[in-house]
GUPAZA-177565 format. One record per residue: residue in three letters; x, y, z of N, C-alpha, C, O, CB in turn. Coordinates in steps of 0.02 Angstrom, whole numbers, plus 50000, padded with zeros to 5 digits. Glycine has a CB too. Example, Ala and Ser with C-alpha at 12.3 -4.5 7.8 and 13.67 -1.06 7.14 Angstrom:
ALA506604971650390506154977550390506604983550390507124983450423505654977650452/SER506424988850354506844994750357506455000250394506705005750402507044997050286/
//
This chain:
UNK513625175649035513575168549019512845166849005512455167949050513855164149076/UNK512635164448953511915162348926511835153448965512245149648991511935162348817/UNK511285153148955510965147549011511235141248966511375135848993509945147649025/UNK511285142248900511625137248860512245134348895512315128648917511805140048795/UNK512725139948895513415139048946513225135449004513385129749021513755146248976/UNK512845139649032512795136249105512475129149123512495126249177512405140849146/UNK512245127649076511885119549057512435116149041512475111349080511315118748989/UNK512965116248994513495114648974514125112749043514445107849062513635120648924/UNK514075118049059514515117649129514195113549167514525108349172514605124249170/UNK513595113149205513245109549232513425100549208513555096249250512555112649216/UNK513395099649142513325091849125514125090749119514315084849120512815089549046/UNK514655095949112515315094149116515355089549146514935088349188515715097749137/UNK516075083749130516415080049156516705081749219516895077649261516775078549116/UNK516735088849225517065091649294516595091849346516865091349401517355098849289/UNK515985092549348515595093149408515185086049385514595087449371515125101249420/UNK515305080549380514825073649386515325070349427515935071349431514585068849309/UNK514925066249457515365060449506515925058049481516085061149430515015053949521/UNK516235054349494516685048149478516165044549464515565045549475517195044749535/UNK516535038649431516215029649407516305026749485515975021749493516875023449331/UNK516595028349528516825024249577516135027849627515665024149641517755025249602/UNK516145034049647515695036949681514835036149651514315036249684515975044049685/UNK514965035349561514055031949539513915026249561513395024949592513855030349460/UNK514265022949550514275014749585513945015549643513365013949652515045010849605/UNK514345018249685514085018549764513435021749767513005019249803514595022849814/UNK513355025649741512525028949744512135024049719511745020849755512345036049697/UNK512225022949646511695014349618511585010049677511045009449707512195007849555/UNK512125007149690512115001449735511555004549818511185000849851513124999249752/UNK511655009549827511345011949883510515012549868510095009849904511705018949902/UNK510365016249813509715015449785509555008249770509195005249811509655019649723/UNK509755004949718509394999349733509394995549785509004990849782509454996049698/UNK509774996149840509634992349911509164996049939509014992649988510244991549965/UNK508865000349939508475003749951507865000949919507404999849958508665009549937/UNK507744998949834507274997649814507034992349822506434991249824507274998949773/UNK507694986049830507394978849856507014977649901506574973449903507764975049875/UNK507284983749961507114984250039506204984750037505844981350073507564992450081/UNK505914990649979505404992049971505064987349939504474986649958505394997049951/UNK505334981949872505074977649853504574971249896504024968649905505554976249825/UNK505534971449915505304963850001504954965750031504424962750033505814961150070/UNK505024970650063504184974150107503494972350073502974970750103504134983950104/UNK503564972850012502514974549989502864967749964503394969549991501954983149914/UNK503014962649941503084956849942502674953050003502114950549996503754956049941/UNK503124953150075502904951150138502184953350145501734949150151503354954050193/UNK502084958750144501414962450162500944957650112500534954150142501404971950142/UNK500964957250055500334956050018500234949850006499694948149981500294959149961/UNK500724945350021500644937750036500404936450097499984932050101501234933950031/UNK500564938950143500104939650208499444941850210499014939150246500354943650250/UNK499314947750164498514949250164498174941550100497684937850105498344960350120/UNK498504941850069498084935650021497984929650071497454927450092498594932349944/UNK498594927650084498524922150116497714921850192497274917550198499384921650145/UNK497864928750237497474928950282496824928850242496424924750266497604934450326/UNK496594932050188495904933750145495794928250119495194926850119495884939250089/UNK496294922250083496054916650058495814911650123495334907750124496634913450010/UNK496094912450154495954908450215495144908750257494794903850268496544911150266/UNK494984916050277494454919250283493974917450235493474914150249494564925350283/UNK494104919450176493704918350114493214909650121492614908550129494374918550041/UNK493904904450111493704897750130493454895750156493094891050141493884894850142/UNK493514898750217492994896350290492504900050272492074895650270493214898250376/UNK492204905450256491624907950244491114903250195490524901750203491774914450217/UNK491564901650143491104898950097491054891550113490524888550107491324900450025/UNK491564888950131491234880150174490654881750209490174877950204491784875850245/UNK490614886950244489784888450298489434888350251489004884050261489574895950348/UNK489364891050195488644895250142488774888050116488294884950140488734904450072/UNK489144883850083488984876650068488904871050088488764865550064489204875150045/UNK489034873950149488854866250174488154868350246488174865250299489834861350215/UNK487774872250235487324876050244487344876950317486814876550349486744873750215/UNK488134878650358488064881450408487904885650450487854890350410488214881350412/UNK487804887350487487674893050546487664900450498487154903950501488434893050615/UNK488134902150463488114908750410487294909350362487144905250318488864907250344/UNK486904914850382486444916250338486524920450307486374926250322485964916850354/UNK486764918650257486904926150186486194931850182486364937750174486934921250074/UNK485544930950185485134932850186485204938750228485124944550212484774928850194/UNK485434935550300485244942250395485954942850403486124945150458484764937650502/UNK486484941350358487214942550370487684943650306488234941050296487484936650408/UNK487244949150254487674949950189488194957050201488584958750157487084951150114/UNK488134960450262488384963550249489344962650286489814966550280487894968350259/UNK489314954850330489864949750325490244949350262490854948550262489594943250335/UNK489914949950215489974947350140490344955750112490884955050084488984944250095/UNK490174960750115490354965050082491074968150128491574969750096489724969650069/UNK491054968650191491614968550246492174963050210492754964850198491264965450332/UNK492014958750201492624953650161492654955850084493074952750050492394944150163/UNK492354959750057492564959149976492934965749985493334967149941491864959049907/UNK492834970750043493294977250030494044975850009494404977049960493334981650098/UNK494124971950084494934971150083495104966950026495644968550000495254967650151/UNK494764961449995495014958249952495094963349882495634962249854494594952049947/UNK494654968949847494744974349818495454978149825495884978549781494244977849839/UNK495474981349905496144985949900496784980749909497334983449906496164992449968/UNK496784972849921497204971349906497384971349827497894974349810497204967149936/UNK497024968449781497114966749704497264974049703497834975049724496424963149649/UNK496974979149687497124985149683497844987349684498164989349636496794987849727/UNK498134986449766498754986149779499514981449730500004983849703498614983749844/UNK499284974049739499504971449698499584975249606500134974849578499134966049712/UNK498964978549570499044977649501499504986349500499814988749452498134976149450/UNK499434988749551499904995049565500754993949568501214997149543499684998149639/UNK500724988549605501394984949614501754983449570502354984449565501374979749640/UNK501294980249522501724975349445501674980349405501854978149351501314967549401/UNK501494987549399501424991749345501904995249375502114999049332500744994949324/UNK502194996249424502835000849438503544994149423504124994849404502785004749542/UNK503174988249441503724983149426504004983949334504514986049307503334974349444/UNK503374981149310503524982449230503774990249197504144990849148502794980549192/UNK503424996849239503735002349225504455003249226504695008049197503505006249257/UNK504924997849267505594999749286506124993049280506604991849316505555002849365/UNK505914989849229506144982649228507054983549242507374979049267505904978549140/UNK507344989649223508184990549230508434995549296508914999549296508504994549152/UNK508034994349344508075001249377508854999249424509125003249463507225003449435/UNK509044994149414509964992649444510194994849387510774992949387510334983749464/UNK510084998149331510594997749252510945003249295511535002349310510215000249148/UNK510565010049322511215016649328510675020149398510265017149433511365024149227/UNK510905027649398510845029549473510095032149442509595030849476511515035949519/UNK510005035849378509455039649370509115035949352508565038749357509445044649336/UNK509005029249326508425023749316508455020849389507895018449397508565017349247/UNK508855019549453508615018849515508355023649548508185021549603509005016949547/UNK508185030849539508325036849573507345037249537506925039849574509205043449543/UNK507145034849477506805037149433506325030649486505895032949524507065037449339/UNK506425022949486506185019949517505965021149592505535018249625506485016349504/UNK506165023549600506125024749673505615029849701505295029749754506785026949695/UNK505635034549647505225040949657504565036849641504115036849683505415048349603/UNK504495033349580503905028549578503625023449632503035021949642504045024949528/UNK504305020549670503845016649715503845021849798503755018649849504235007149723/UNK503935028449802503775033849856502995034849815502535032449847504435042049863/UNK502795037749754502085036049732501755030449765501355031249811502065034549661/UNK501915025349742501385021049739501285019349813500725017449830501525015049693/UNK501865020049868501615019449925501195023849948500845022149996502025018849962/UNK501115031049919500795034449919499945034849916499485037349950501085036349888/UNK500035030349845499255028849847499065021149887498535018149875498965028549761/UNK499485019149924499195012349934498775017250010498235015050029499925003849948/UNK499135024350050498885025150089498265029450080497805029950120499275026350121/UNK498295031150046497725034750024497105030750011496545032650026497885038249968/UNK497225025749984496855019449966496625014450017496175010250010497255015849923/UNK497065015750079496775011150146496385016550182495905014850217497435007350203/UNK496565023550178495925027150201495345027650170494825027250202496035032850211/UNK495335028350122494705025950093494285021050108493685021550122494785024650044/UNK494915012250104494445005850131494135008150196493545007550213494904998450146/UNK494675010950231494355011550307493715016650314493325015950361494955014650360/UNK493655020250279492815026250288492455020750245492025019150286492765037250237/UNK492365017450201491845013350172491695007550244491175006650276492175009350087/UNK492295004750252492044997950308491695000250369491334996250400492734993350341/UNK491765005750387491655008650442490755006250439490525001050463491925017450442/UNK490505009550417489655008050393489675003650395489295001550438489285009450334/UNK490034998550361489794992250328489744988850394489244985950414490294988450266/UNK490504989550439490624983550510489934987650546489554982850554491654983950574/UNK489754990550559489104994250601488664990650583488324987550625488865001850588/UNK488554990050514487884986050503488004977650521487614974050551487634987050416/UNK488534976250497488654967150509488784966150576488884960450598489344963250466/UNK488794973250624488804969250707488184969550716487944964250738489204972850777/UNK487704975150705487004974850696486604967150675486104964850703486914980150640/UNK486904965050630486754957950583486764953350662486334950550697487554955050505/UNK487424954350666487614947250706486824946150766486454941450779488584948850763/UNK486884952950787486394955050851485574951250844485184948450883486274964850849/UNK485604952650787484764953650735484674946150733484094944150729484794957950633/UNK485114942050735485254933250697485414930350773485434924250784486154931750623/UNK485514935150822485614931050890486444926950902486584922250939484954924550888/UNK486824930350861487734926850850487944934550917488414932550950488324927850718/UNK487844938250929488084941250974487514946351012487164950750986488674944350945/UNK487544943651097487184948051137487524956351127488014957951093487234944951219/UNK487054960951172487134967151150487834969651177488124973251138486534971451171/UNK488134968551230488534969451269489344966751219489904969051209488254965551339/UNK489034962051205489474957751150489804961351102490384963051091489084952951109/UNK489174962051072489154967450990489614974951009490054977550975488044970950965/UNK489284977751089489664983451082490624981651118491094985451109489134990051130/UNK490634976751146491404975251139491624976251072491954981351064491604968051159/UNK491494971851008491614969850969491794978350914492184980350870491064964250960/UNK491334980350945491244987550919491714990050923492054991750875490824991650944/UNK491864991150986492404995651017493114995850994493495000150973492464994051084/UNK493134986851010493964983150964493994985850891494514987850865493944972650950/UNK493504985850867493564986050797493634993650776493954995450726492924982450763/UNK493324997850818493385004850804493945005150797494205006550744493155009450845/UNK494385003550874494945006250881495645002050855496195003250880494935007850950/UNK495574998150816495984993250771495754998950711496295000850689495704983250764/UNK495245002450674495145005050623495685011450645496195013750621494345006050605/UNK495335012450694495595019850704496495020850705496795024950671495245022350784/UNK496755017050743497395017050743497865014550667498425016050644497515012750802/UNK497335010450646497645007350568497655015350521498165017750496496914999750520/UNK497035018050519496905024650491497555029650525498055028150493496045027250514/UNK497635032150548498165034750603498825031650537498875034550483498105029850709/UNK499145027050551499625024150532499675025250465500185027450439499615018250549/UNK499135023650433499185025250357499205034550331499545036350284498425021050323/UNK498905038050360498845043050397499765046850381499975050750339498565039950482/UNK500095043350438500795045350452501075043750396501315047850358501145042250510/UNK501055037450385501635035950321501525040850272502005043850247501565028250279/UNK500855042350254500745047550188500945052050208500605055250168500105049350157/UNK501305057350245501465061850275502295061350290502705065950290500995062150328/UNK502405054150305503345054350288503445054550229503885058650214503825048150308/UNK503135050850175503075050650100503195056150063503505056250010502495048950081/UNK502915060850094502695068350035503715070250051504095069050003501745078250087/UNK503935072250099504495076650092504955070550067505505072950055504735081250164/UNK504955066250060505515059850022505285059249960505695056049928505505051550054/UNK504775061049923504455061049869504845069249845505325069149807503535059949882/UNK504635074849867505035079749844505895079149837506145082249790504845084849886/UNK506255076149874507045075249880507045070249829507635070449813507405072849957/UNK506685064449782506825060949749506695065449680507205066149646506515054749764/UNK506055068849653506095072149620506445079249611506225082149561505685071549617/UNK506795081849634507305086949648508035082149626508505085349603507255090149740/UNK508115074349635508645071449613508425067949552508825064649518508955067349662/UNK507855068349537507655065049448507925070749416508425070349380506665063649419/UNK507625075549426507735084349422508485082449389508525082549327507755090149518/UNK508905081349416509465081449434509945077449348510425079449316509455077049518/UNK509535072149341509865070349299509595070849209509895068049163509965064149328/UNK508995075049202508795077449149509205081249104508965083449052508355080349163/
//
């Protein structure tokens, strides 16, 4: 039998699902994909919202020439533009897998095809918060330094502040960490089922 045959046999009517059993797989993938949608939905209205909020109050101080000295406390200033970066980042990742898959309820291999795209992109969102996290790391060192230098926190203070913050980095890193690591073998089982319908 030549591989022609065996390709042939393969796409037969005899070894593909039922219409009744595709259904059920579609419908399972895209509940699956909403599930992932609504997630980075929740998530990134929560980071905007917390960053616009932050953002606001920062800049009422610098205008209305409060207690904040941009001068002995810029590196306050660069600690807030990270996260606002890997959020947009996140977001324009989001709408380019959105617009990549505008029909991904049409059948199982345009949900199956979606899906493997958004196991990517969660992919790089973690890869992308380890990153934020080794850049901020320096940066929060120097802006507790700031605070110290400007007299906003005694030393004892600064190294609480330190500590919390390490270990809020550290465990966030950790977490992002894991997910990229459940990711990779669900990323292979989705492409082995793209595989599948070529």
């Amino acid at each position: 039998m030549s591989t022609d045959d065996l390709h042939r046999a393969w796409k037969s009517p005899a070894n593909r699902p039922s219409p009744e059993a595709s259904a059920r797989e579609r419908a399972a993938f895209v509940l699956l994909l909403q599930r992932e949608h609504r997630s980075f939905r929740f998530w990134v209205i929560r980071a905007f919202s917390l960053l616009t909020v932050i953002t606001i109050g920062l800049g009422v101080s610098v205008a209305g020439k409060g207690s904040f000295d941009v001068r002995g406390e810029w590196a306050a200033l660069l600690l807030l533009a990270l996260p606002w970066v890997g959020a947009i980042l996140f977001l324009r990742r989001h709408l380019q897998h959105r617009r990549a898959h505008p029909d991904y309820d049409q059948s199982v291999a345009h949900s199956v095809r979606a899906l493997l795209d958004a196991n990517r992109a969660a992919q790089q969102r973690s890869r992308l918060l380890l990153g934020l996290f080794a850049l901020m790391a320096p940066v929060l060192a120097v802006s507790i330094w700031q605070l110290q230098q400007v007299g906003k926190a005694r030393p004892h203070e600064a190294a609480s502040l330190a500590t919390f913050m390490a270990v809020v980095m550290v465990l966030s890193a950790l977490g992002a960490y894991a997910q990229s690591r459940r990711l990779r073998p669900e990323e292979k089982r989705l492409t082995e089922l793209v595989d599948e319908f070529v």
